[in-house]
C-alpha positions as CSV (number, residue, x, y, z in Angstrom):
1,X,19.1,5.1,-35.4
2,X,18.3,1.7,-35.6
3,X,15.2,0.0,-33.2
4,X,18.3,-1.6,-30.4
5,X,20.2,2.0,-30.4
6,X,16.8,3.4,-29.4
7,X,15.8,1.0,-27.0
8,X,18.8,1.1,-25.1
9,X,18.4,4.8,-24.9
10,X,14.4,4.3,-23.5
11,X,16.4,1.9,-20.9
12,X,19.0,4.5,-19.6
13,X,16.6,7.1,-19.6
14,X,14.2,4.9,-17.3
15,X,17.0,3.9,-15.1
16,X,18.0,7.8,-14.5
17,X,14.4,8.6,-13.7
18,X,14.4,5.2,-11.2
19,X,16.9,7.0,-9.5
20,X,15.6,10.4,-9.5
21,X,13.0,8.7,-7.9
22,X,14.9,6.4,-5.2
23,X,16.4,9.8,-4.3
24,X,13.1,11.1,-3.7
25,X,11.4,8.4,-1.8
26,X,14.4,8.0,0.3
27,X,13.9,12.1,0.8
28,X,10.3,11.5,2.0
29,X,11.1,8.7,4.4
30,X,13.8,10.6,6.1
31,X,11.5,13.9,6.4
32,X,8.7,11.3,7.6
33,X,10.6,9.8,10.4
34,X,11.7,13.4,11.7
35,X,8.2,14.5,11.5
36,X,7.2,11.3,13.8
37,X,10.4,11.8,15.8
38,X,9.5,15.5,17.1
39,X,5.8,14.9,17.4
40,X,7.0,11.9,19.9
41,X,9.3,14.4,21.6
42,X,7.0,17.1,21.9
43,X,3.5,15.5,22.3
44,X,3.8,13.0,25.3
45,X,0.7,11.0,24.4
46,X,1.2,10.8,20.5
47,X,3.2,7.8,21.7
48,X,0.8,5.6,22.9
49,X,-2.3,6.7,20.8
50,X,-0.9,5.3,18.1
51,X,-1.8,2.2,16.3
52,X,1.0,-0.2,16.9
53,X,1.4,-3.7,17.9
54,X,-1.9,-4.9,17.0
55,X,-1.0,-8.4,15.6
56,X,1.0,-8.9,18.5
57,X,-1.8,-8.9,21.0
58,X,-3.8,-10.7,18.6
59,X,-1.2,-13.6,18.9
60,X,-1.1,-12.9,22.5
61,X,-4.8,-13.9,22.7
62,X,-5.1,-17.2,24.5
63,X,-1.3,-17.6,25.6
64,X,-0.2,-18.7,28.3
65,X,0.1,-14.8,30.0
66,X,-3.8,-14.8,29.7
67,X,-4.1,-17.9,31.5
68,X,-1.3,-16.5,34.0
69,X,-3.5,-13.6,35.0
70,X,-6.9,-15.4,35.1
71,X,-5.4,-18.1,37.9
72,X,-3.8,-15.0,39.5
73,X,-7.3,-13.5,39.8
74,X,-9.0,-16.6,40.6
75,X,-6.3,-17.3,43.7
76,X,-7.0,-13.5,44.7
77,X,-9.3,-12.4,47.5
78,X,-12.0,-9.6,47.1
79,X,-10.3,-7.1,48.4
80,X,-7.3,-7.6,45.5
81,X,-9.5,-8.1,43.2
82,X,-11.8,-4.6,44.0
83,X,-8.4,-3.1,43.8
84,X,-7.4,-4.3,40.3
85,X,-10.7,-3.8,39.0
86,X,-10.5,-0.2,40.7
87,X,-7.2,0.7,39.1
88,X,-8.2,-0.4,35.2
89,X,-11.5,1.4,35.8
90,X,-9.6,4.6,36.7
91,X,-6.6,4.1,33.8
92,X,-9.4,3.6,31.5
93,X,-11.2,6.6,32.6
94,X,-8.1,8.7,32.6
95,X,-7.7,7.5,28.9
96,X,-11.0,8.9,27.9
97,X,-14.3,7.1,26.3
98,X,-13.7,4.1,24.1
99,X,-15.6,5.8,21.0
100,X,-13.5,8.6,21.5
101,X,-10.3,5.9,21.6
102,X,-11.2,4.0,18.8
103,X,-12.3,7.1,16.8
104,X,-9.0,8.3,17.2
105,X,-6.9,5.3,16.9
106,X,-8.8,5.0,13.0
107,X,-8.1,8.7,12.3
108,X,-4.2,7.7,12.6
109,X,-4.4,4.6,11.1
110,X,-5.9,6.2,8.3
111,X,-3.8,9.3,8.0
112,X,-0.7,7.3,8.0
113,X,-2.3,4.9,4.8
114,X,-2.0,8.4,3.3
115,X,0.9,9.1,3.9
116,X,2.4,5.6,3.5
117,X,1.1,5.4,0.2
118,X,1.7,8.8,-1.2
119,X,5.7,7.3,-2.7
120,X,3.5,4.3,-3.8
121,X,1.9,6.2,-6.0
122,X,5.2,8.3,-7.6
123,X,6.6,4.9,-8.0
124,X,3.9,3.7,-10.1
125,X,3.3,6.9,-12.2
126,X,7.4,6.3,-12.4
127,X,7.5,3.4,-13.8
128,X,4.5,4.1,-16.4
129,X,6.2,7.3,-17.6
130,X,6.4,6.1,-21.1
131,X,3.4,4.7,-21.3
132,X,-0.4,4.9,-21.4
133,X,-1.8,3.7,-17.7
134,X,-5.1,3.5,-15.7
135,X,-5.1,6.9,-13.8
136,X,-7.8,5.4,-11.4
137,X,-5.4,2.6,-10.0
138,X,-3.2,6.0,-8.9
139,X,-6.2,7.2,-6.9
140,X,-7.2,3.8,-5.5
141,X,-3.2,3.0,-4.3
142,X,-4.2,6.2,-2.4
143,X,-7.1,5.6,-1.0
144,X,-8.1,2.4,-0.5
145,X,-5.9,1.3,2.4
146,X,-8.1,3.7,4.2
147,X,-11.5,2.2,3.1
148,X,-9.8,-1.1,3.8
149,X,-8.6,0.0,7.7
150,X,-12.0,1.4,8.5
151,X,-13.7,-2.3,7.2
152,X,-11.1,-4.2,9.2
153,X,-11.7,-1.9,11.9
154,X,-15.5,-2.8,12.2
155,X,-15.4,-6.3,11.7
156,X,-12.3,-7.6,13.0
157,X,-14.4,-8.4,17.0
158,X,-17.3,-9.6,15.5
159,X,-17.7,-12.8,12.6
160,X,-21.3,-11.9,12.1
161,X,-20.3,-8.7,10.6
162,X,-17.1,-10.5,8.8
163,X,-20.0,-12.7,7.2
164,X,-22.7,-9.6,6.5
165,X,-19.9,-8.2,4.9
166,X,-18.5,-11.5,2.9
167,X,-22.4,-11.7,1.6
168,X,-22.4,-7.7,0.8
169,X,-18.7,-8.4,-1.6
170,X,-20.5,-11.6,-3.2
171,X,-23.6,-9.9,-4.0
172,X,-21.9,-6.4,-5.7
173,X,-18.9,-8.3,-8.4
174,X,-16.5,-6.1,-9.1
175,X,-15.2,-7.1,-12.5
176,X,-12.4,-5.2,-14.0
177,X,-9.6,-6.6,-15.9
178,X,-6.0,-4.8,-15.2
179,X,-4.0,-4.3,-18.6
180,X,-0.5,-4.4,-16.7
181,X,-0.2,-7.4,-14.7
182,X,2.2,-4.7,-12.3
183,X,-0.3,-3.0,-11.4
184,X,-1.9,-6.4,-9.3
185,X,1.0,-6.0,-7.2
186,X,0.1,-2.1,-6.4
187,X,-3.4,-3.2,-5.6
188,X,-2.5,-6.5,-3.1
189,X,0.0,-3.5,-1.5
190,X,-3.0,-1.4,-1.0
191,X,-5.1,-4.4,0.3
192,X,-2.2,-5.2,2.8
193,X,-1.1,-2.0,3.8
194,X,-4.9,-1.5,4.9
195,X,-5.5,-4.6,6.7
196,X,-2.6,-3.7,8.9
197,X,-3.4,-0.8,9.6
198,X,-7.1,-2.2,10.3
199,X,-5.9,-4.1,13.0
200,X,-3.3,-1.6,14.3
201,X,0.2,-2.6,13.5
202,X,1.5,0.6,11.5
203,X,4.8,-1.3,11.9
204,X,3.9,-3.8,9.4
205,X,2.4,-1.4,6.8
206,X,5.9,0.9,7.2
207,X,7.6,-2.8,6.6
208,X,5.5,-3.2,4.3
209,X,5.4,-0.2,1.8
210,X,9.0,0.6,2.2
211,X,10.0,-2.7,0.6
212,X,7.5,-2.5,-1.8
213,X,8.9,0.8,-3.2
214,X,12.8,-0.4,-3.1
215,X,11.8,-3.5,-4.4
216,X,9.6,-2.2,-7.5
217,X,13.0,0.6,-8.3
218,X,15.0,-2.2,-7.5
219,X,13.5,-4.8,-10.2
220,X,12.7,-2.2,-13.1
221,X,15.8,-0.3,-12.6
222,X,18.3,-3.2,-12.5
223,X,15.7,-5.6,-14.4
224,X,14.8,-6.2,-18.4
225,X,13.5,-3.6,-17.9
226,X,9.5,-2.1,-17.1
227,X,6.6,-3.4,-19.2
228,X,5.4,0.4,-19.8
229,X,8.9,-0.5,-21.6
230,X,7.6,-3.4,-23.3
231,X,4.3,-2.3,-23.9
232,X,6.6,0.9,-25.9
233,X,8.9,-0.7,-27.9
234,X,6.1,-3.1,-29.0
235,X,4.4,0.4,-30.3
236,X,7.4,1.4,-31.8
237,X,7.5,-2.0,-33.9
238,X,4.2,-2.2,-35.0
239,X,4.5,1.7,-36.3
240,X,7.8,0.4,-37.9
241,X,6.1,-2.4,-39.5
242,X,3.3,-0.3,-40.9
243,X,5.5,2.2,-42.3
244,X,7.5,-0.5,-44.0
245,X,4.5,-2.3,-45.3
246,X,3.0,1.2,-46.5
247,X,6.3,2.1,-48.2
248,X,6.3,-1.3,-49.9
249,X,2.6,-0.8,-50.9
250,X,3.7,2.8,-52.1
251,X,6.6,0.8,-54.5
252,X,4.4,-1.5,-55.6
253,X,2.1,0.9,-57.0
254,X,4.6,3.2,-58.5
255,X,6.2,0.2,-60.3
256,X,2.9,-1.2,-61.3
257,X,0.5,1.7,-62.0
258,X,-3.2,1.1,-62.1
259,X,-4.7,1.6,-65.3
């Protein structure tokens, strides 16, 4: 079987367990949005305590709505203006302390970095079936969109702490060089996955991890092919140029024999 014959085999073999895979993931969103569905159904505040549409009040911030309501409450007397500030003292009691708000808001931002991430992960150890990977980035496309929501979480209302922690990230270098330049794309996922979950907008880190996946199954399935593929058949032909050059050494001596 000559080195093509083999590599087209690698290739089909791949692009079965691509779809194995695209099967799966598809499996897991499916049994996801079911999950969410009933716990909407059944749980009539899961709705709102969840962290969603958090980039859209932050554009909000400074349109013209805000300026809306501040000339409505500048043109109001003190008697509507005790009764607006009556009723959002009273919703925001009925909602419960803010601590206990945001500490809950962070727990399902974070659980759902977990859960968003878990297919990450199978797609990468998919596509690096054949080959010899970094096991850590695994564990850090599962965890660090957490790590990264809880940061974004703490500084996002105040620049002082967006500085403190600028200065913290200068002072301690990380320096690690990544053998698969793939695997960059898993990390900026993570990075982005957590920074919208940071500032609660689940909706763009669902967006955003759900093309990921198709895309990466997508691109190595219908592709040249993975680099764990490269990275292989660049193996293969460095064994096969050994073995030739120790079979020609091996010739050599038998046809010249040492004295």
């Amino acid at each position: 079987m000559d080195a093509q014959q083999r590599n087209a085999e690698t290739l089909a073999r791949h692009r079965r367990i691509l779809v194995r895979m695209l099967v799966k993931v598809t499996a897991y969103y499916l049994l996801l949005a079911g999950a969410v569905t009933i716990a909407v159904y059944l749980l009539p505040g899961f709705a709102s305590q969840l962290p969603l549409g958090g980039v859209g009040e932050i554009a909000d911030y400074g349109s013209s709505s805000i300026y809306d309501l501040e000339d409505a409450l500048l043109s109001a007397d003190d008697e509507q203006i005790e009764d607006i500030v009556t009723e959002n003292t009273r919703a925001r009691l009925a909602r419960g302390p803010a601590w206990l708000l945001e500490a809950t808001s962070l727990i399902y931002a974070m659980t759902a970095t977990l859960l968003l991430m878990l297919p990450v992960s199978w797609v990468y150890r998919a596509i690096h079936v054949d080959s010899v990977y970094d096991h850590s980035i695994d564990t850090t496309t599962l965890v660090l969109p957490a790590v990264v929501a809880g940061i974004v979480t703490v500084v996002q209302h105040s620049l002082a702490l967006a500085f403190s922690l600028a200065g913290i990230v200068a002072g301690v270098r990380f320096r690690r060089a990544l053998s698969d330049t793939f695997d960059t794309l898993f990390i900026l996922s993570s990075i982005g996955v957590g920074i919208a979950a940071g500032v609660k907008s689940l909706e763009i880190a669902v967006v955003l991890t759900v093309f990921f996946n198709y895309a990466s199954i997508a691109v190595c399935a219908f592709g040249d092919g993975l680099e764990s593929q490269y990275v292989v058949r660049r193996k293969e032909e460095r064994k096969a140029r050994k073995a030739a050059k120790a079979a020609a050494e091996a010739r050599l001596e038998q046809t010249n024999p040492k004295s």
